[in-house]
C-alpha positions as CSV (number, residue, x, y, z in Angstrom):
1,X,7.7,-5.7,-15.9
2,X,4.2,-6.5,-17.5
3,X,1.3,-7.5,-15.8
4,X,-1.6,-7.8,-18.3
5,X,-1.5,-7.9,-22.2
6,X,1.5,-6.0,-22.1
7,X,0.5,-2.9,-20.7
8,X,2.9,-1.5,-18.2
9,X,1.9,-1.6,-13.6
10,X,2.8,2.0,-13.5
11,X,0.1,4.5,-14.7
12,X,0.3,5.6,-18.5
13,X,0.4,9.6,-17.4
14,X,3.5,11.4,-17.2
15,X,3.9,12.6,-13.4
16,X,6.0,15.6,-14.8
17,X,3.9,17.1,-16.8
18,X,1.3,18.9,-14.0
19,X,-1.6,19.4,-17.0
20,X,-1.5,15.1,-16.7
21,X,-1.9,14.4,-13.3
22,X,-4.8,13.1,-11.9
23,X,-4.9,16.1,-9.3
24,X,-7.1,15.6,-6.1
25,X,-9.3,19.0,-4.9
26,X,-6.5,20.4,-2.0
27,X,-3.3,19.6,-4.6
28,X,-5.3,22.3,-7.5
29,X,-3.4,25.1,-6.1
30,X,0.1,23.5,-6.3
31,X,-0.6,21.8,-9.5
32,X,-1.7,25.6,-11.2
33,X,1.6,26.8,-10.1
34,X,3.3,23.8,-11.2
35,X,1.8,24.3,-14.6
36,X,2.5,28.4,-14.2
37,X,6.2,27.3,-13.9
38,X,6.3,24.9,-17.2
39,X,4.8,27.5,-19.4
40,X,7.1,29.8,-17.5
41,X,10.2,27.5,-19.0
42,X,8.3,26.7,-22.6
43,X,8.4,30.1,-23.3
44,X,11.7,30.9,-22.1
45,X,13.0,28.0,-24.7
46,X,10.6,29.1,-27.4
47,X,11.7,32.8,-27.2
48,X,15.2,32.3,-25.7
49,X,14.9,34.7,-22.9
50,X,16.2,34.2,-19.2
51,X,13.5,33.8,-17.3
52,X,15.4,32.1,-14.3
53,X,14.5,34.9,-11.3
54,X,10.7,34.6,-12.0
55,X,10.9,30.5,-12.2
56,X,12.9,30.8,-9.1
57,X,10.5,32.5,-7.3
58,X,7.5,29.9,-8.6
59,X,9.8,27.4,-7.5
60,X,10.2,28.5,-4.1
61,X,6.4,29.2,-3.8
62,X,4.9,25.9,-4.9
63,X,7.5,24.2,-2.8
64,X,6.5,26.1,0.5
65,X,2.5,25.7,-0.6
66,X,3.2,22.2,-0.8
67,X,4.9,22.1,2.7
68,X,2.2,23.6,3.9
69,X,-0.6,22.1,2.2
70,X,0.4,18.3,3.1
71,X,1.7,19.0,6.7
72,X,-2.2,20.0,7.6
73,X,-3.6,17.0,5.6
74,X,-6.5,15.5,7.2
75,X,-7.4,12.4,7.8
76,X,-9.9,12.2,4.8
77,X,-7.3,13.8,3.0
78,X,-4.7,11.0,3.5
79,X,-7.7,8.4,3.0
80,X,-8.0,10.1,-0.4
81,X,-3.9,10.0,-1.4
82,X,-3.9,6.1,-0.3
83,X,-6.2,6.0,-3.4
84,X,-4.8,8.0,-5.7
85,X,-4.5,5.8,-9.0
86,X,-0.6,7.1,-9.9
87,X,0.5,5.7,-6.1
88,X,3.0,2.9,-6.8
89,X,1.0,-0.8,-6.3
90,X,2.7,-4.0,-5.3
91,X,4.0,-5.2,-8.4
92,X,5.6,-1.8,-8.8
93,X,7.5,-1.9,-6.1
94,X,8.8,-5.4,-6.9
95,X,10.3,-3.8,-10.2
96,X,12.4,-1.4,-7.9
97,X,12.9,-3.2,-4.9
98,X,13.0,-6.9,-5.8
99,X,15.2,-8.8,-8.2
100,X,14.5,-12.4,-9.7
101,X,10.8,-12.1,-9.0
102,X,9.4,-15.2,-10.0
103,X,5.3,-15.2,-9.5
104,X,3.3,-18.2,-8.7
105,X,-0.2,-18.7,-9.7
106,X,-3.4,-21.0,-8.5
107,X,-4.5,-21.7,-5.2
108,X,-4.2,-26.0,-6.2
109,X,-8.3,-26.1,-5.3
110,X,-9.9,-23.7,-7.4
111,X,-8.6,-20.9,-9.4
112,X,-5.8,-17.6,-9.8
113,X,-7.0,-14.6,-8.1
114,X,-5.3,-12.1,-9.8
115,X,-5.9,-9.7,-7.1
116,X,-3.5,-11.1,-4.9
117,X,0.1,-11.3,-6.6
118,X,2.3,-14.0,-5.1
119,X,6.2,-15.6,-5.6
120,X,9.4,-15.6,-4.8
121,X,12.1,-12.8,-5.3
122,X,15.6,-11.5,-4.0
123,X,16.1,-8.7,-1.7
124,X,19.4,-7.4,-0.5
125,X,21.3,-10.6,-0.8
126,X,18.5,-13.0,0.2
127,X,15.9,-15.2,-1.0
128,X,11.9,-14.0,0.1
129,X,8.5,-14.7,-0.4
130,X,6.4,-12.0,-1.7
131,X,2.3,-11.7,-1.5
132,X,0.6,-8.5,-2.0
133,X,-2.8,-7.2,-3.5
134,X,-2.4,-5.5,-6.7
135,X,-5.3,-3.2,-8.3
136,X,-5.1,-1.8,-11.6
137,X,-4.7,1.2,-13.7
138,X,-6.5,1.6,-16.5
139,X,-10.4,0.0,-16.6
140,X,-9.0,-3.1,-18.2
141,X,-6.5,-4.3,-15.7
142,X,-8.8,-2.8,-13.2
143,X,-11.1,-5.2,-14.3
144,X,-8.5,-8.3,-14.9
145,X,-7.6,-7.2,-10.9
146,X,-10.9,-7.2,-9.4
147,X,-10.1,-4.0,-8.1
148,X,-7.9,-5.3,-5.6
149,X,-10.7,-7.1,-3.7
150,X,-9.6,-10.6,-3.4
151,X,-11.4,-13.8,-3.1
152,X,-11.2,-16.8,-1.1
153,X,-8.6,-18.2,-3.5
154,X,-6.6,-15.7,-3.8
155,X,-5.9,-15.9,0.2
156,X,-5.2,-19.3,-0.4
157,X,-2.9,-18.7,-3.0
158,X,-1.1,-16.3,-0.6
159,X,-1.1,-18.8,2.3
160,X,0.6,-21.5,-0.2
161,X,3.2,-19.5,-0.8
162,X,4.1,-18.4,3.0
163,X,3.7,-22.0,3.5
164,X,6.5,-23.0,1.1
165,X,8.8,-19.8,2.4
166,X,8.4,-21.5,5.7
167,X,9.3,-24.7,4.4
168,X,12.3,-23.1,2.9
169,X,13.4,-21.1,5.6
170,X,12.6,-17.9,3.8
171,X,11.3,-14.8,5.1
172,X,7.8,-13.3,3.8
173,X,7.1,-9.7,2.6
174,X,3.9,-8.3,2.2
175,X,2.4,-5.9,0.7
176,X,-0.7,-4.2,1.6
177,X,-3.3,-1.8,-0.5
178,X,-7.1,-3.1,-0.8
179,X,-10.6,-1.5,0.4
180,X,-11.3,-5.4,1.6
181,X,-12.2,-8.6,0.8
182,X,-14.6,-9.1,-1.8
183,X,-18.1,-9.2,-0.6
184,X,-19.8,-11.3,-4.1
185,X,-21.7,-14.2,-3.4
186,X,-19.7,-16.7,-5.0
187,X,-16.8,-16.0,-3.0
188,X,-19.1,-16.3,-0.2
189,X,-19.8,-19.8,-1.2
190,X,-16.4,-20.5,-1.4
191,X,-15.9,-19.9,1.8
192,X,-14.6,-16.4,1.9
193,X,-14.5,-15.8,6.1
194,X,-12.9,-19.5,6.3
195,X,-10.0,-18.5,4.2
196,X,-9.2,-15.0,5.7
197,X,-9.2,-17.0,9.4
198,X,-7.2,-19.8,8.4
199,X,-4.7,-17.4,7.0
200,X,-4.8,-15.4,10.6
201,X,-3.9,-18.9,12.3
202,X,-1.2,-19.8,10.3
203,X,0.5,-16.5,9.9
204,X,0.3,-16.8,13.4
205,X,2.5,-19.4,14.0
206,X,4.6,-19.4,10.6
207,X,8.0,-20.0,11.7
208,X,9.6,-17.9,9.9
209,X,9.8,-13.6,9.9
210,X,7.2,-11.6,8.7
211,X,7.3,-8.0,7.4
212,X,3.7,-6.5,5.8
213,X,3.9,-3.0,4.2
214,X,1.1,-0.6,4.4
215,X,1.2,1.5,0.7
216,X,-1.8,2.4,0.2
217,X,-5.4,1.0,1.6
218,X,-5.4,-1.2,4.8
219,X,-9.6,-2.4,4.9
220,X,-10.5,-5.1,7.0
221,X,-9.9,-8.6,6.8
222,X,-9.4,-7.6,3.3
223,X,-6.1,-6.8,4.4
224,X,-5.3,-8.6,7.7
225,X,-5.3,-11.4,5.4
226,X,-2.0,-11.3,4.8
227,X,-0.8,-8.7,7.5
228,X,-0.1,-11.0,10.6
229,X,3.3,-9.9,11.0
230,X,6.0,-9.1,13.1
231,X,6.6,-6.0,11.8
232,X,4.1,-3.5,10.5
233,X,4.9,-0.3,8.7
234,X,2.8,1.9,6.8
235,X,3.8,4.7,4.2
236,X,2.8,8.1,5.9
237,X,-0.4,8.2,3.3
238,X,-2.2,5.3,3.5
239,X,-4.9,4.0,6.1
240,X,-5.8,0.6,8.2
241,X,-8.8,-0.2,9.5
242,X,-11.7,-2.3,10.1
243,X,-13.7,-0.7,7.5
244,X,-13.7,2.2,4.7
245,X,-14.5,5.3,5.6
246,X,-18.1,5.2,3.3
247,X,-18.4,1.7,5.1
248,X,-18.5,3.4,8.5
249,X,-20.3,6.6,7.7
250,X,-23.1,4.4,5.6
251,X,-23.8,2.2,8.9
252,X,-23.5,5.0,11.8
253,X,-25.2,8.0,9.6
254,X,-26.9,6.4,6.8
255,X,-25.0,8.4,3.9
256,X,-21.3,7.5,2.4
257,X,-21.7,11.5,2.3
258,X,-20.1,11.7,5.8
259,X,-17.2,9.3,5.1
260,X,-14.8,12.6,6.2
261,X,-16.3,12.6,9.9
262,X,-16.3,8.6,9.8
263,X,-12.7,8.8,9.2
264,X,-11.9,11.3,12.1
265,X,-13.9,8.9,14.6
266,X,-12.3,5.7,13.5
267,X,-8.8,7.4,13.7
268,X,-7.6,5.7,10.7
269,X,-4.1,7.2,9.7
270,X,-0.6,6.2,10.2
271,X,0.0,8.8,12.7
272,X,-3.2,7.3,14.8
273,X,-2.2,3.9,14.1
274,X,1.6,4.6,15.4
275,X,-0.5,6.4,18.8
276,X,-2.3,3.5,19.5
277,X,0.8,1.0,19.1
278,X,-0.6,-1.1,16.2
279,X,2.0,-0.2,13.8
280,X,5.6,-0.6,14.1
281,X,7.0,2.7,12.0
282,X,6.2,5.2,9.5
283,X,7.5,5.0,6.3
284,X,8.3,9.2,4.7
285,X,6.9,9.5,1.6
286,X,8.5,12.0,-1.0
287,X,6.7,15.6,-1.1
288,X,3.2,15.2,-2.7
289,X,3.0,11.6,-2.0
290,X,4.7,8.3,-3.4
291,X,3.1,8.8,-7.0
292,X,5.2,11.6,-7.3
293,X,8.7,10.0,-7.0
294,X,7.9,6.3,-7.0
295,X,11.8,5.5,-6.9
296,X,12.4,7.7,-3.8
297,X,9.4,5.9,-2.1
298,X,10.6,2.9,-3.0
299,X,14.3,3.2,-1.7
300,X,12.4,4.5,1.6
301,X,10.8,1.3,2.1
302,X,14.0,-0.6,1.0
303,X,15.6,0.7,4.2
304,X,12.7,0.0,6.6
305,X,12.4,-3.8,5.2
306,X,16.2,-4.2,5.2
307,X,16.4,-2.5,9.0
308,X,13.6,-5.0,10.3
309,X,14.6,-8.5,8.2
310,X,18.1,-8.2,9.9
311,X,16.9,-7.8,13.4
312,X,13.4,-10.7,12.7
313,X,16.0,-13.2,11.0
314,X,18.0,-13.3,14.1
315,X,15.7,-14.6,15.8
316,X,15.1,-18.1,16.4
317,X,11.7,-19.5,15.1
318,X,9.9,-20.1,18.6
319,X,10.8,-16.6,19.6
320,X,10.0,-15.3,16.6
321,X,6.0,-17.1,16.6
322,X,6.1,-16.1,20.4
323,X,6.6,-12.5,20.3
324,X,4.5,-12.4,17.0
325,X,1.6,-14.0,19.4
326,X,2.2,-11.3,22.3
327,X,2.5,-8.2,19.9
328,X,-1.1,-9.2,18.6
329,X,-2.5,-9.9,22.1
330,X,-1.1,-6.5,23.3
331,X,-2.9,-4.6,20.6
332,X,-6.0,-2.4,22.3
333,X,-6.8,-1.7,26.4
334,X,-9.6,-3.1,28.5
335,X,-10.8,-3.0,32.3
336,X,-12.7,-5.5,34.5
C-alpha cells in the first residue's frame, strides 16, 4: 500500500539491523548489545567459526536488559515511544489488518485533509468504516500529512464517513495517533472548535458501534475528534490527554524543559488511563515497542477489535447510543 508518490507508510530503515534504528536515549544500551551480537554473527560467517555459546549468552542478556529496561519505563518514557517515527501509523495497520480498503477523500465543503485517512474496509468477515490520523515518515510525507495535526476539514471528512457507515449499518474503527488539532489561523477561520464539537455530538448518538484505537499519541480534541466510542483501547505505549506534555509544562512552569514532570502530574499513560476507568483495555505491545514487530502488534490489536465488534454489534442501536452516553457521563468524580 502507497500513500504519497509511491513511497511506502512504513519507515524506509531496516528494524533488524540495530546500527539503523532510530534508538531513543534509555534503548542505547540494548541497541549496543544488539549491535555486539550481529558483529558477533558477521564474523562467525566471515571466518566460519562457531560462535553460538558467546551469541547465546548476548542473547540472553539483551533480552533480560530489555525486560528490565521497559518494565520500569516512565511516564515520559512511554510519551517518548508513542512518538517514535518507526511505530506503525494508521494506514499501516490497514495493510495488515484490513482487506478491501477503499479510501474516501474531501469533506464536500472545502478540501482533503490528508491528515485524517478515511474509507471503507473488511475486517474478519464484515464490512467497516475506517478514520484515523496518519503522520508521516520521511520530511516529505510529513509535510503532505501535516504532521498529523488535522484541520476542520479533515474532521468533517471523518464525520461523512461515520455518517454513511451509519447509514449502512456498518460499524466504525478508529484509529488514534496525533499531538492535536491544528492550531493555524486558517483552520481557525474555518471553524476548527465547531468541527471537533459537532463530531462529539454525533458520535454521540451514531447508531451504530464504535471501536477507537489508541497507537500512538492521544492530544486533546485533536484526538477526541474521532474517539467518542464505545470501546476504547490503547496500545501499552502510547498516551491520551488533554494536552502534550510541553503543552502542560509550557503553561504551569513556563519551560517545555519540564515536559517529564508535566507528564507525571497529568497521569497520562495507559496504565493511568485504565486506573481512572477512561479506557476500556490495554493492548500488549511486542518487546521494545510496536516498531519493533509491527505484524505482532498488529495481530494484538486484531483480537481486541474482533473481541469488542462481536459483543458492540449485538447490541441494538438505542442500547448501543445509551450506554455510549452513560460510559462518557461516568468518566471523572465530583462532590457537592
Amino acid at each position: 500500500m502507497l500513500c504519497l508518490f509511491d513511497v511506502p507508510c512504513r519507515c524506509v530503515r531496516n528494524p533488524d539491523n540495530p546500527m539503523e534504528r532510530f534508538t531513543l536515549d534509555f534503548e542505547k544500551p540494548i541497541i549496543e548489545l544488539e549491535g555486539r551480537i550481529a558483529d558477533l554473527r558477521s564474523y562467525a560467517s566471515v571466518e566460519r567459526i562457531d560462535l553460538s555459546d558467546e551469541i547465546t549468552k548476548l542473547e540472553r542478556k539483551v533480552e533480560n536488559l530489555r525486560e528490565e529496561v521497559y518494565r520500569h519505563l516512565t511516564r515520559w518514557q512511554r510519551v517518548q515511544l508513542a512518538r517514535h517515527p518507526d511505530r506503525p501509523y494508521t494506514l499501516d495497520y490497514v495493510e495488515m489488518m484490513f482487506g478491501d480498503w477503499i479510501e474516501l477523500h474531501g469533506d464536500r465543503a472545502f478540501a482533503d485533509d490528508k491528515a485524517i485517512v478515511a474509507g471503507f474496509a473488511t475486517f474478519e468477515g464484515r464490512s467497516v468504516a475506517v478514520v484515523g490520523h496518519q503522520k508521516g515518515r520521511d520530511t516529505k510525507q510529513r509535510i503532505f500529512r501535516n504532521f498529523g495535526q488535522p484541520r476542520p476539514e479533515g474532521y468533517r471528512k471523518a464525520l461523512r464517513i461515520m455518517q454513511l457507515a451509519a447509514r449502512s449499518g456498518l460499524s466504525v474503527v478508529t484509529f488514534i495517533d496525533t499531538q492535536g488539532a491544528y492550531p493555524g489561523v486558517g483552520a481557525e477561520e474555518r471553524g476548527q472548535a465547531e468541527a471537533i464539537a459537532v463530531n462529539l455530538r454525533e458520535m454521540a448518538i451514531l447508531p451504530v458501534p464504535i471501536v477507537s484505537l489508541v497507537i500512538g499519541e492521544g492530544g486533546s480534541g485533536g484526538a477526541l475528534g474521532i474517539g467518542v466510542a464505545d470501546r476504547i483501547y490503547t496500545q501499552e505505549n502510547t498516551y491520551y490527554s488533554v494536552i502534550t506534555p510541553e503543552g502542560c509544562a509550557s503553561i504551569l512552569w513556563r519551560s517545555a524543559e519540564h515536559a517529564p514532570k508535566a507528564a507525571d502530574a497529568m497521569k497520562i499513560t495507559p496504565k493511568d488511563l485504565d486506573e481512572l476507568g477512561i479506557v476500556d483495555g490495554i493492548v500488549s505491545e511486542p518487546g521494545g515497542g510496536a516498531h519493533r514487530a509491527p505484524q505482532k502488534a498488529a495481530e494484538e490489536l486484531t483480537t481486541v477489535l474482533e473481541g469488542a465488534l462481536e459483543e458492540l454489534e449485538k447490541l441494538d442501536p438505542d442500547t448501543l447510543v445509551t450506554q455510549r452516553i452513560e460510559k462518557y457521563a461516568s468518566i471523572g468524580t465530583f462532590s457537592e
